[in-house]
N, C-alpha and C positions, 0 to 999 in steps of 0.2 A: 504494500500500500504506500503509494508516495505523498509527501508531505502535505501537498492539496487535500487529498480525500480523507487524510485526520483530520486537518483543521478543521473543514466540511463536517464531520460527522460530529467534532467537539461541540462547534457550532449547534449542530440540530438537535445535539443532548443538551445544552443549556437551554438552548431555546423551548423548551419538552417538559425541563423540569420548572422554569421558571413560567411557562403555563398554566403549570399546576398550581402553583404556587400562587399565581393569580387569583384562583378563585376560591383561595385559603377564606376561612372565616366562617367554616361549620364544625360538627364535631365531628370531622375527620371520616365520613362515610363516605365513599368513590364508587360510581357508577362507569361503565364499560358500555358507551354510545355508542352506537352503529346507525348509518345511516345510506338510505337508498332512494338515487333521485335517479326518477325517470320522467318521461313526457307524458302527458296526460291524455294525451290522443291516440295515442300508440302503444304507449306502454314501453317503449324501447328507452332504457338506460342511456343516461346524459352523461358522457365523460367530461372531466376536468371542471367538473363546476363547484367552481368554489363555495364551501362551506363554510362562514362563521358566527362561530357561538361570545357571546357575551354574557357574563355575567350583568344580573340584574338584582339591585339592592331592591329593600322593601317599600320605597315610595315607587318602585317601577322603571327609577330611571335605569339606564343603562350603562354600565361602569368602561371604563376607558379601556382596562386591561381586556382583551380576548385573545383568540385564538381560530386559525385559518386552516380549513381542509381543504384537500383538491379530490376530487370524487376519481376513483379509477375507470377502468376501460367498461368496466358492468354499472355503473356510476355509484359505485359504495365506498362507502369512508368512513375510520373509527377514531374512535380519541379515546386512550386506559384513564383509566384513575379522575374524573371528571367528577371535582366533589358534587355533594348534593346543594342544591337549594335551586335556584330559578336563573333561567339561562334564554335569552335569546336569539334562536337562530335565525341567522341568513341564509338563503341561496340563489347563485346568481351563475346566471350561463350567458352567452351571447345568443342573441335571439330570441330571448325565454324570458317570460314577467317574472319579474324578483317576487322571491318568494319571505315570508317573513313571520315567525310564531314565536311566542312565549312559551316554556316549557318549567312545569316544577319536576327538578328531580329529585329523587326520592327511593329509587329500587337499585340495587344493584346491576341491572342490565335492563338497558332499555334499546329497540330498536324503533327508529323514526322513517318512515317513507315519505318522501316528498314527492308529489307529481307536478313538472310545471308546466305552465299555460303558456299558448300562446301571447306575444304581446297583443294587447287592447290597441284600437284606435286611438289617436291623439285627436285632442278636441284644441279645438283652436276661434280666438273670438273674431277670426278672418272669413272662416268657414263661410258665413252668407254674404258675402264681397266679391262681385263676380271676378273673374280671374281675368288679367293684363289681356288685352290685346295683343296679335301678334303683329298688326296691321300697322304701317309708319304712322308715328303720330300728326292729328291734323295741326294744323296753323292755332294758334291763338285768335280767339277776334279781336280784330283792331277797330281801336277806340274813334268814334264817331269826331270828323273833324270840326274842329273848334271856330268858332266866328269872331 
């Protein structure tokens, strides 16, 4: 292994442990997340879309610290040792409506199926604005000569 691919690995174990570490501040019960994102219309498994979960305090908001998955080639992704209490996920693909739930954790294994949606229409306050011409614009009218 050459000196890159330690640094690299030191790297993703700090990164890993100080994850954890993140959403310290229960009494120390860890759940084992799995998670499964596919499309909604098909059924077929979303690779590479990213997963993230945030930590969420007791008025709701959302804590700065989290943590990022990347869904595999089946679109599944795990995270070990995820303490317990309330976690907000994301997930987010190209081309696919972001997806976004509140979760209390609480069991030792929990698995979460995400399906995503098509994107929606944009709405727009142009919409009933009929659309440019393509046609050269005409002349201005010229102002009525003066006496």
């Amino acid at each position: 292994m050459d000196a890159r691919m330690k640094i690299t690995f030191k790297v993703i174990f700090f990164l890993l442990a100080f994850a954890s570490l993140a959403f310290a501040g229960n009494d120390g019960s860890v759940c084992n997340i799995s998670f499964t994102v596919t499309r909604e219309w098909n059924g077929k498994p979303v690779r590479n879309a990213s997963i993230v979960l945030h930590p969420v305090d007791k008025n709701g908001k959302q804590q700065a610290n989290g943590v990022e998955l990347k869904a595999d080639n089946e679109g599944k992704a795990s995270f070990e040792a995820l303490p317990y209490g309330k976690i907000r996920v994301q997930v987010l693909a190209p081309g696919m409506q972001t997806y976004g739930e509140d979760f209390v954790i609480n069991q030792k294994t929990r698995e979460i199926e995400v399906k995503l949606k098509k994107p929606q229409a944009q709405y727009s306050i142009y919409d009933d604005k009929k659309p440019a011409s393509k046609e050269a614009p005409k002349d201005p009218p010229k102002d009525p000569p003066t006496k």
